[in-house]
N, C-alpha and C positions, 0 to 999 in steps of 0.2 A: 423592844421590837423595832427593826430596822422599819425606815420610813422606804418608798420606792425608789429608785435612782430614776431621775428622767429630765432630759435634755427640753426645754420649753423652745419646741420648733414654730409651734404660733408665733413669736416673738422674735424672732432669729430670721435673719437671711446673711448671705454673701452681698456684702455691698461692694470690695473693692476687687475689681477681676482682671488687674493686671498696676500693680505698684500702690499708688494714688490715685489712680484712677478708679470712678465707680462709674456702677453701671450706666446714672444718670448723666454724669459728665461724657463717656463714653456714645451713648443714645445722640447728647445733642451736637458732638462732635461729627459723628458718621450723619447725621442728619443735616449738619451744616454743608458736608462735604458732597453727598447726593443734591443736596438741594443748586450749588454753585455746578456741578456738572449737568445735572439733567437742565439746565436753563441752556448752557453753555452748548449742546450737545442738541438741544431744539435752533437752536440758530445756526450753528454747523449743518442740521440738517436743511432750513432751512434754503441755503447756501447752496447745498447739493442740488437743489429740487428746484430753485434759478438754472443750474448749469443744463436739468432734464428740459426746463423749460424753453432757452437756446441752441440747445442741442452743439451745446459746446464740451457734452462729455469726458469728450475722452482729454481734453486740453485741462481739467481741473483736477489740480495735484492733488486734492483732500480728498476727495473720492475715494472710497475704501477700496483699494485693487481685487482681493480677492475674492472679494463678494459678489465683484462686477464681473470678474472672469467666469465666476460660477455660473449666475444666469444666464451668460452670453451661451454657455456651453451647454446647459439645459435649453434655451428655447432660441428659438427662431429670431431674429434681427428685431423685426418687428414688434413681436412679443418679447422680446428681453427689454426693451424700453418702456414698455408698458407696464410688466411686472415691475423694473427699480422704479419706477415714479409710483406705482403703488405702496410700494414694500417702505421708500423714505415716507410715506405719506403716514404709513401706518405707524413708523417709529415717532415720527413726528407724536404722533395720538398717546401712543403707549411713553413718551418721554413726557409729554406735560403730565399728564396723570402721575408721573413718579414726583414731579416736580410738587405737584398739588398734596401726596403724600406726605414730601417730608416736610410740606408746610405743618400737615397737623401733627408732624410726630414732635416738633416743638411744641403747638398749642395742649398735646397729650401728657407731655413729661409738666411744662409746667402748670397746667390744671389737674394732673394727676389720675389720667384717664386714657386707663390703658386700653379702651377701646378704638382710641385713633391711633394707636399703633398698627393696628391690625393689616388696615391697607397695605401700607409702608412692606409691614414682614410678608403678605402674600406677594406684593409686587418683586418685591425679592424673590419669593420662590421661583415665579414665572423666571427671570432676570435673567438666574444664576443655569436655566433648563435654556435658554434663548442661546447665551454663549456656549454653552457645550454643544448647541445644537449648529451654530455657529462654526465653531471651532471643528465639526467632522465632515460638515457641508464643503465647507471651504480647505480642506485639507492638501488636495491634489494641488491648491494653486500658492497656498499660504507660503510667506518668507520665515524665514528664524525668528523675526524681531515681530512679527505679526505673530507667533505662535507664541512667545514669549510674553506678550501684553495680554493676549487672549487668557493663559495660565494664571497671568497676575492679576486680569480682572477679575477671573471665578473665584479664586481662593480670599481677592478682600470681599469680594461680595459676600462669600461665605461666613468671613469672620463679624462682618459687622451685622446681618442675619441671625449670627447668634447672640452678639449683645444684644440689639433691640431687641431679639425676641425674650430676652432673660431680661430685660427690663419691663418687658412688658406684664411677663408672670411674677417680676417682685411689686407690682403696682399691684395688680389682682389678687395677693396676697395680702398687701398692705391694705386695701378696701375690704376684704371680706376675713379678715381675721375677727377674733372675737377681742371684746376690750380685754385689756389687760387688768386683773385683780390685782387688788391692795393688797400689798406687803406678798407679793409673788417673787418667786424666786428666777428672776431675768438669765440668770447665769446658769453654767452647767452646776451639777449639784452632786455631792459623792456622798450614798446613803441620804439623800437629804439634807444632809447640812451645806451651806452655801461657805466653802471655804474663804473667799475673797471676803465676807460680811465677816467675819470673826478674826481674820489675820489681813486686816486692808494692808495695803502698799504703802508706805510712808511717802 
C-alpha cells in the first residue's frame, strides 16, 4: 500500500527572492534605504518651509516646480501659500512617521516580530496612492525628468512593499507553525519515500 505523496508546506518557505538575496537581507536593505531618505527628505522639507517662512519662494531652486505650479493654479495668491506651508507641514508629519517605521522594521526582522512590520507595509500602501496621486495632479505642469523620477519612485516603492510584506507573512508563518515531528520527512517525498534519505549526494 502506497503511503500519501505530500509536500511538508508547514516547514518550507521561499527564503531567496532574487539570487542570494533573502527575504530578510532584502527587508533590512529597503529598510535601510527608507530610513536614510525619509530623514533626508524631512530636512529637505524642512528647508522648504524656511523658504515659506521668508517668503523667498520662488528664489529656492529645491522647491518641487510642479507641485507649486499646481496650487498656484488651483487657489488664489494668498491661499496658495497657505495651502504649500500646510501641505510641506503635513509631509513633514507623514515623513517622520516613515522614518519611525523603518526604525521598527529593523527591531521586527531582528526580534522576529512581524508585527512591527505592519506600519512600514501600510505606510507604503498610503506612499505608493500619494505619488500616483501626485503624478496626475501635477500632470499639466510636470517635465520629462519629473515624470520619469515620479514612475521610478512608484514602481521601487512597489517592489520593496512586496518584499517586506513577504517577509512579513514568512515571520508569521515561522511563529505560528506547528513544531516539527521527529524523524519528519522535511523534503518533498515521491510515494513516501524521502529519495534524498536513501541515495544522499556524495
Amino acid at each position: 500500500m502506497y503511503l500519501e505523496t505530500k509536500a511538508h508546506m508547514n516547514y518550507w518557505s521561499t527564503e531567496n527572492f532574487c539570487g542570494r538575496w533573502t527575504l530578510r537581507t532584502g527587508t533590512l536593505f529597503i529598510a535601510s534605504i527608507t530610513t536614510v531618505w525619509s530623514l533626508s527628505s524631512v530636512l529637505w522639507c524642512v528647508a522648504v518651509l524656511f523658504c515659506f517662512t521668508g517668503g523667498h519662494i520662488d528664489y529656492c531652486w529645491f522647491t518641487p516646480g510642479p507641485e507649486i505650479e499646481t496650487i498656484n493654479k488651483i487657489f488664489v495668491e494668498e491661499q496658495a501659500i497657505d495651502v504649500q506651508r500646510i501641505t510641506v507641514i503635513c509631509v513633514i508629519v507623514y515623513l517622520t512617521l516613515y522614518f519611525i517605521a523603518s526604525i521598527m522594521v529593523f527591531t521586527g526582522v531582528f526580534k522576529k516580530l512581524p508585527s512591527l512590520l505592519s506600519m512600514w507595509v501600510g505606510l507604503t500602501n498610503i506612499h505608493m496612492v500619494v505619488v500616483l496621486a501626485d503624478l496626475l495632479l501635477t500632470l499639466a505642469f510636470t517635465t520629462l525628468l519629473h515624470l520619469l523620477i515620479t514612475l521610478a519612485h512608484f514602481v521601487a516603492a512597489l517592489c520593496a512593499w512586496v518584499v517586506v510584506k513577504s517577509h512579513r507573512q514568512q515571520l508569521r508563518v515561522f511563529r505560528t507553525r506547528p513544531p516539527v515531528p521527529d524523524n519528519a520527512l522535511l523534503d518533498y517525498t515521491v510515494d513516501g519515500v524521502d529519495k534524498i534519505a536513501l541515495d544522499p549526494v556524495p
